[in-house]
Phi, psi and omega in degrees: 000089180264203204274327203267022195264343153284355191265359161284350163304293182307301218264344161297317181281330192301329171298280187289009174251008193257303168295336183270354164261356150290343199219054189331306197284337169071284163284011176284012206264318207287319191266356179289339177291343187267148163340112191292132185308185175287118147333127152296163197280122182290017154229130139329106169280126170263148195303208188271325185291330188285330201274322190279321143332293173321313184284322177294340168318283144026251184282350169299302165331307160265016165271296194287337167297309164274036148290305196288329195098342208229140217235013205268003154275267183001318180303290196313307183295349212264170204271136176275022128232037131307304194277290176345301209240057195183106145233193210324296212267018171282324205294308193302342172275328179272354160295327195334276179350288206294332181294309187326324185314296211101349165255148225256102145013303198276347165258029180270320167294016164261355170283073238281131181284153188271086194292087186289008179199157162284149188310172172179144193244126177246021160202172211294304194255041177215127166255094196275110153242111147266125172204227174176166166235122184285053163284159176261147338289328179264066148354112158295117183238176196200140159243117168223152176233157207217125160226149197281093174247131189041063186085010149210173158254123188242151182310167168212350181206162171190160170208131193227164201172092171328153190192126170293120173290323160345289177322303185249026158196103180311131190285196189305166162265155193306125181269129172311137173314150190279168204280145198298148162309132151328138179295176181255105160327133181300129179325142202260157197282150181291160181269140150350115180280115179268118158236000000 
């Protein structure tokens, strides 16, 4: 029994503990060979509070520019090639119209907006909403599109537009008429007198 009949034991624990301080997770070796689950998808489809936000944002966003005149937030927040191909006074010319109207903006926000289609991505990063807000006298309707940029989605396209309400939201259905009263039988003729 000499000095050397321990040292391949020793140089065996000496191994594992030289890997195991090399190597903080230690038996993680075993999970790194399997497959990384799926990723979730890195654009978010949003629920309905997310959608009503977005648009009320929005119509706050171009309420306040055309109060102000001034359209280089509204630029700012929107998708950059929303901002390329939109500077300030390009914005203030395609608003002109909705300023002239007079109508105030700013009440689409006591309102939950109204989806005349389900939302819909008609590319992978572009989020497309029609709808309208039921205001009296005027309705709003609206088209907008949204791209998922870094991580939110900002404009990239909007169309805003008075709208009859009639026009985009069907009134009652037609009631039948009530059915007419019965006539009142004619009195019956008198009879013949004999005499």
């Amino acid at each position: 029994m000499g000095p050397g009949r321990f040292v391949p034991a020793r140089l065996a624990w000496a191994l594992l503990a030289v890997l195991a301080a090399l190597t903080p997770l230690g038996p993680a070796w075993a999970q790194q060979a399997r497959p990384a689950p799926a990723q979730p998808s890195p654009i978010p489809v949003p629920d309905t509070l997310e959608l009503n936000k977005l648009v009320w944002s929005t119509m706050a966003a171009i309420d306040h520019a055309n109060l102000a005149g001034n359209y280089s937030v509204l630029r700012d927040l929107a998708a950059p090639n929303f901002q390329i191909l939109n500077d300030s006074a390009k914005l203030a010319s395609i608003f002109a119209s909705l300023r002239a109207s007079g109508i105030d903006l700013s009440n689409a926000l006591l309102l939950a907006p109204t989806f005349s289609a389900p939302p819909r991505l008609p590319q992978r990063d572009i989020l497309e909403l029609h709808g309208y807000f039921g205001l009296r006298p005027t309705a709003i309707g609206f088209e907008l599109f949204y791209q998922w940029v870094v991580g939110r989605w900002r404009l990239v396209g909007v169309s805003i537009q008075p709208a009859n309400l009639a026009a985009i939201q069907p009134g009652p259905p037609p009631v039948a008429p009530p059915p007419a009263a019965p006539k009142s039988p004619a009195p019956p003729l008198p009879k013949p007198k004999r005499n």
